[in-house]
SENU-824743 format. One record per atom (N, C-alpha, C, O, CB): residue in three letters; x, y, z; atom name. Coordinates in steps of 0.2 Angstrom, whole numbers, padded with zeros to 4 digits, always signed. Glycine has a CB too. Example, Ala and Ser with C-alpha at 12.3 -4.5 7.8 and 13.67 -1.06 7.14 Angstrom:
R  type     c1     c2     c3  atom
R   ala  +0066  -0028  +0039     N
R   ala  +0062  -0022  +0039    CA
R   ala  +0066  -0016  +0039     C
R   ala  +0071  -0017  +0042     O
R   ala  +0057  -0022  +0045    CB
R   ser  +0064  -0011  +0035     N
R   ser  +0068  -0005  +0036    CA
R   ser  +0064  +0000  +0039     C
R   ser  +0067  +0006  +0040     O
R   ser  +0070  -0003  +0029    CB
This chain:
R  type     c1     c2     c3  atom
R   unk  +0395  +0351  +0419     N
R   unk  +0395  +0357  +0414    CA
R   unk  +0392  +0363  +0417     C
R   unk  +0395  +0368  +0415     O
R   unk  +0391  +0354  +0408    CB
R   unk  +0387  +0364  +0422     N
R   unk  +0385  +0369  +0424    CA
R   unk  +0389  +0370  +0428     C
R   unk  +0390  +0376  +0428     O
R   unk  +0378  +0370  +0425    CB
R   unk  +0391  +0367  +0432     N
R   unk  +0396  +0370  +0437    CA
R   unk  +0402  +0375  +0431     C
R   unk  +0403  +0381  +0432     O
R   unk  +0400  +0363  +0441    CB
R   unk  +0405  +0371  +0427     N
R   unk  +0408  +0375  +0425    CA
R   unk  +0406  +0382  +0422     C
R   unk  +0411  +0386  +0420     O
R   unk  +0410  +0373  +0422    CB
R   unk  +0401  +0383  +0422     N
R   unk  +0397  +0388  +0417    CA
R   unk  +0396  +0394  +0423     C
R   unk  +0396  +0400  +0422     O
R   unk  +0389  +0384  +0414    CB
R   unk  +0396  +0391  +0428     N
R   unk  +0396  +0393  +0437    CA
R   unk  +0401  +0399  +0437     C
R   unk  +0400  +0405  +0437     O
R   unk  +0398  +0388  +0443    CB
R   unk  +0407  +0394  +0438     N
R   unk  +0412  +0396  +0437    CA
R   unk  +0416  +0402  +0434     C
R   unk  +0419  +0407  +0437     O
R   unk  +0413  +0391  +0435    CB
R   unk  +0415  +0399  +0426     N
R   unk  +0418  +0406  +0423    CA
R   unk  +0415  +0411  +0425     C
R   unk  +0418  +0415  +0427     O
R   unk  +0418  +0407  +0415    CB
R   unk  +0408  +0410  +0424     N
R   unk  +0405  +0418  +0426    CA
R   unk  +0407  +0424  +0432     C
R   unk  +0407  +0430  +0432     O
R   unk  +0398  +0417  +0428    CB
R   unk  +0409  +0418  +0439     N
R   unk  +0412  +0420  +0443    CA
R   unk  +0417  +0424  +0445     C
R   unk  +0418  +0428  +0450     O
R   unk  +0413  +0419  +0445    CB
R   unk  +0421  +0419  +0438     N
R   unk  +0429  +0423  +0436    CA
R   unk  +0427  +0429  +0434     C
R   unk  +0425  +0432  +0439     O
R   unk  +0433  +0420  +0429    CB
R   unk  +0426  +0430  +0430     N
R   unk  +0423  +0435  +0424    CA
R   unk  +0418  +0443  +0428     C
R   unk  +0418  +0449  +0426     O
R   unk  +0417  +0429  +0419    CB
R   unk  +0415  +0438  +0433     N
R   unk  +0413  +0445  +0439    CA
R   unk  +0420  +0446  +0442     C
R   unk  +0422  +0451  +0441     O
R   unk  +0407  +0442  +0445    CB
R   unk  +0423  +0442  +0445     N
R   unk  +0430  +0446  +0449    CA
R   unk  +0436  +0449  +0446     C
R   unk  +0440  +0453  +0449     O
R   unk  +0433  +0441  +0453    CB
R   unk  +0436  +0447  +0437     N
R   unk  +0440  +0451  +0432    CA
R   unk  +0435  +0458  +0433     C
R   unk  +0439  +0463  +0434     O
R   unk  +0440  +0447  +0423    CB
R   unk  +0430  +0460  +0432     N
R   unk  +0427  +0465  +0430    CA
R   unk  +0427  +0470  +0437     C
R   unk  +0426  +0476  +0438     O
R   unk  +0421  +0463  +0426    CB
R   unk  +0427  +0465  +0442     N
R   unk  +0427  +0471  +0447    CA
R   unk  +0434  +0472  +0450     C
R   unk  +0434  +0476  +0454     O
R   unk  +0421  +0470  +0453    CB
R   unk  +0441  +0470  +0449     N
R   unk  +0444  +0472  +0448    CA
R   unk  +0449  +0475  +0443     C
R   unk  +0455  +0476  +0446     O
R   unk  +0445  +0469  +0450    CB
R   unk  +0449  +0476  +0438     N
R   unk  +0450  +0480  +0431    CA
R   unk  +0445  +0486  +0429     C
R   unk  +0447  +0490  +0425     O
R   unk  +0449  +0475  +0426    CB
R   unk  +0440  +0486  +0433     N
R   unk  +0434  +0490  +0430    CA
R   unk  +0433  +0495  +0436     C
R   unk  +0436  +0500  +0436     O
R   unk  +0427  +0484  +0428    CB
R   unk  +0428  +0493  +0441     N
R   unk  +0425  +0496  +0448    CA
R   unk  +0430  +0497  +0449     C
R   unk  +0431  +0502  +0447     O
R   unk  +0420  +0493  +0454    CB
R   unk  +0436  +0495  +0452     N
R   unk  +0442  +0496  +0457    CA
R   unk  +0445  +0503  +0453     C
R   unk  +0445  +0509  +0456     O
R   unk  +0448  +0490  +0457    CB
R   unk  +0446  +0502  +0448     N
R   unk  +0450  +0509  +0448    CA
R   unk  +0446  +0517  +0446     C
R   unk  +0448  +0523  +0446     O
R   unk  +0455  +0509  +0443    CB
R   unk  +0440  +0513  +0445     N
R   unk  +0433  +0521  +0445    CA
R   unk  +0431  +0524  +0453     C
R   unk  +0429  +0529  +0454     O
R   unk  +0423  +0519  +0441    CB
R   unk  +0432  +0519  +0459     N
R   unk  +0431  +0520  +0464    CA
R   unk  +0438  +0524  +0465     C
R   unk  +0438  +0530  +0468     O
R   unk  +0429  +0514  +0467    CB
R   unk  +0445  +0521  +0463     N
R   unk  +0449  +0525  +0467    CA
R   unk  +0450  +0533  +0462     C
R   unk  +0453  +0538  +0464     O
R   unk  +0457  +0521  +0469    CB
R   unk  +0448  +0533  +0457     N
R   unk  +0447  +0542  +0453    CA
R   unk  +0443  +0543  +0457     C
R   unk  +0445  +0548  +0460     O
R   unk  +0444  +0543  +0444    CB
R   unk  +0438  +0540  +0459     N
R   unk  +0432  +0545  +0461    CA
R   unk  +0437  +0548  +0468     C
R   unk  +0439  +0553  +0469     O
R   unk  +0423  +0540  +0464    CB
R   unk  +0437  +0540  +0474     N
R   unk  +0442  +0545  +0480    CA
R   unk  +0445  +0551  +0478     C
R   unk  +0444  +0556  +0481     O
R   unk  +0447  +0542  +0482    CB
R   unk  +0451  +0550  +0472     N
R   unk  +0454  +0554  +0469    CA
R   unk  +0452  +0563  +0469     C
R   unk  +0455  +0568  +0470     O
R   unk  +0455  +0551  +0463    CB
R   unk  +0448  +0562  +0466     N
R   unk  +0445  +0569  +0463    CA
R   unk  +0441  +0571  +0470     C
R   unk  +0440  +0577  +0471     O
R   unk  +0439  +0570  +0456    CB
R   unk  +0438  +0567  +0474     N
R   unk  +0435  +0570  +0480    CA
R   unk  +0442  +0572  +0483     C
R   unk  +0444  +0577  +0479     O
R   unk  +0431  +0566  +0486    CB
R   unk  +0444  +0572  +0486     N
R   unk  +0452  +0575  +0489    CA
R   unk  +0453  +0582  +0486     C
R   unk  +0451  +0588  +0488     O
R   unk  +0460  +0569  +0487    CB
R   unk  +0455  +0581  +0479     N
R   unk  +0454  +0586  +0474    CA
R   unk  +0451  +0592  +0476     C
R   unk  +0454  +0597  +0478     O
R   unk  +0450  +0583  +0468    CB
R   unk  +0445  +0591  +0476     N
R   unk  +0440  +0594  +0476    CA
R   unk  +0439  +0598  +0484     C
R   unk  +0436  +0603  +0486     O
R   unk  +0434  +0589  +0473    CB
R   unk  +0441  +0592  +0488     N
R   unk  +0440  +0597  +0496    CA
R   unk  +0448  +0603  +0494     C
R   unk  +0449  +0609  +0496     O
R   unk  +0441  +0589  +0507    CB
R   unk  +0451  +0600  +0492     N
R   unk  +0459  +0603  +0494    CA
R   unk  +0457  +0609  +0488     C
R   unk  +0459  +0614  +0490     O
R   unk  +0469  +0597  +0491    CB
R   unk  +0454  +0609  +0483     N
R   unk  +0449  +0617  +0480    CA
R   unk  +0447  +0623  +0484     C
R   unk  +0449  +0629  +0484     O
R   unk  +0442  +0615  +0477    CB
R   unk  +0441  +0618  +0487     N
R   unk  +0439  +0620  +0491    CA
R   unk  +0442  +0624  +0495     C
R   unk  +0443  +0630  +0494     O
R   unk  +0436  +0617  +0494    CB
R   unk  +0446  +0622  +0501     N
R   unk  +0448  +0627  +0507    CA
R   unk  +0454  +0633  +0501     C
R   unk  +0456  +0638  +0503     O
R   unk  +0455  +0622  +0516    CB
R   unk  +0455  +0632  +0494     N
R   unk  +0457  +0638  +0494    CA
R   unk  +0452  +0641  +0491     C
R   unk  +0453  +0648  +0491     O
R   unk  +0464  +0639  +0490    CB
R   unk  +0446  +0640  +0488     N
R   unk  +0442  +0646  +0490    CA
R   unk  +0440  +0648  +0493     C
R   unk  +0437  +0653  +0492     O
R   unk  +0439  +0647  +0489    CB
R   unk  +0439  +0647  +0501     N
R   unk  +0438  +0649  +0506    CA
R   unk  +0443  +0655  +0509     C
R   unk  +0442  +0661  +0511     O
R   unk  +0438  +0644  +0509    CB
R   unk  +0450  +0650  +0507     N
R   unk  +0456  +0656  +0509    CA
R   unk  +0454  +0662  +0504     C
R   unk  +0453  +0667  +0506     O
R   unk  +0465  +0654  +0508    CB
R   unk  +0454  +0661  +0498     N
R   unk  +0455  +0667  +0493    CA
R   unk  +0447  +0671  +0496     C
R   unk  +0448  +0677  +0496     O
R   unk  +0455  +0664  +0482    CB
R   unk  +0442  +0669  +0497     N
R   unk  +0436  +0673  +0499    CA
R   unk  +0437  +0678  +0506     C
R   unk  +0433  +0681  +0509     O
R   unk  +0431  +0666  +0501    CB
R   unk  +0440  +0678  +0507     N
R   unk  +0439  +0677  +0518    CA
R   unk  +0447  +0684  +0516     C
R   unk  +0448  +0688  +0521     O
R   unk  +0444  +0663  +0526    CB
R   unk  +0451  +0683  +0509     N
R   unk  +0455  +0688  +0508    CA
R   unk  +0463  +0685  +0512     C
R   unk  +0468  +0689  +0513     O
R   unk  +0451  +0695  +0512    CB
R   unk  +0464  +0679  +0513     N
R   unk  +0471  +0677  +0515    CA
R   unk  +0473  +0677  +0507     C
R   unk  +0470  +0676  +0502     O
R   unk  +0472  +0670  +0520    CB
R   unk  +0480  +0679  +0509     N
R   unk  +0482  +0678  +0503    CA
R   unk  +0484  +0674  +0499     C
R   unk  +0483  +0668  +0502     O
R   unk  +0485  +0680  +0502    CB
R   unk  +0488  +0673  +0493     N
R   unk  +0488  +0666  +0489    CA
R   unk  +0494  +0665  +0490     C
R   unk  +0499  +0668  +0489     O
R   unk  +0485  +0666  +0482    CB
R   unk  +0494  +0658  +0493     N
R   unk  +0502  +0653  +0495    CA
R   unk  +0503  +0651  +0489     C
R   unk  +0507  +0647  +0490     O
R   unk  +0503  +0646  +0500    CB
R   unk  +0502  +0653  +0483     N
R   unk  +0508  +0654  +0479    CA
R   unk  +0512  +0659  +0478     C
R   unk  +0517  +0658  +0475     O
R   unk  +0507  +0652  +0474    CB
R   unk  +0511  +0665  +0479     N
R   unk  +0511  +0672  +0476    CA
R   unk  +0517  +0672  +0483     C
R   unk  +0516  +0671  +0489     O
R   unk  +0503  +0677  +0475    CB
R   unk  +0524  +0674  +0479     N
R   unk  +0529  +0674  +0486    CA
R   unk  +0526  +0683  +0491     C
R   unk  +0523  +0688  +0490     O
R   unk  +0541  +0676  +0482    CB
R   unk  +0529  +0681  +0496     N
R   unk  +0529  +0687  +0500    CA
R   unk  +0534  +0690  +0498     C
R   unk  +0540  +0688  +0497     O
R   unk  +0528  +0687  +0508    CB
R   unk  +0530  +0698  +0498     N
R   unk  +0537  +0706  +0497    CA
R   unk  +0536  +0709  +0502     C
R   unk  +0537  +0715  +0501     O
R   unk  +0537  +0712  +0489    CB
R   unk  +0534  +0708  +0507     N
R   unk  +0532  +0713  +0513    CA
R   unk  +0529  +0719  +0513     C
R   unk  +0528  +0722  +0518     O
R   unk  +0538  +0716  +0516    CB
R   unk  +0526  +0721  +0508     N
R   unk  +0522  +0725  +0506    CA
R   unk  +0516  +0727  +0509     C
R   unk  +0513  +0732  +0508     O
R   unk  +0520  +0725  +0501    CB
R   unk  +0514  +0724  +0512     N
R   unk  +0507  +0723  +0517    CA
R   unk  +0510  +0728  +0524     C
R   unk  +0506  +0728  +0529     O
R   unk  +0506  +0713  +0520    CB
């Protein structure tokens, strides 16, 4: 009986960290990426390159 008692719990940890921790770890990766790929355009917009969305008119 305590084995089984073993058991479920074990289950029940490996349900939770694959339903649960798995997909807050991959948001978290997610928004870091996010967050570096922010970054270098504030850098560009700082430093004065211009913004690669905004088409070029040759005006420069």
């Amino acid at each position: 009986m305590k084995k089984l008692i073993v058991r479920c719990l074990a289950l029940a940890l490996m349900v939770v960290a694959v339903f649960v921790i798995r997909p807050l770890a991959v948001r978290a990766a997610a928004l870091a990426q996010w967050a570096d790929a922010g970054k270098g355009l504030v850098y560009m917009a700082a430093e004065g390159d211009p913004d690669p969305n905004e088409p070029d008119d040759g005006s420069e």
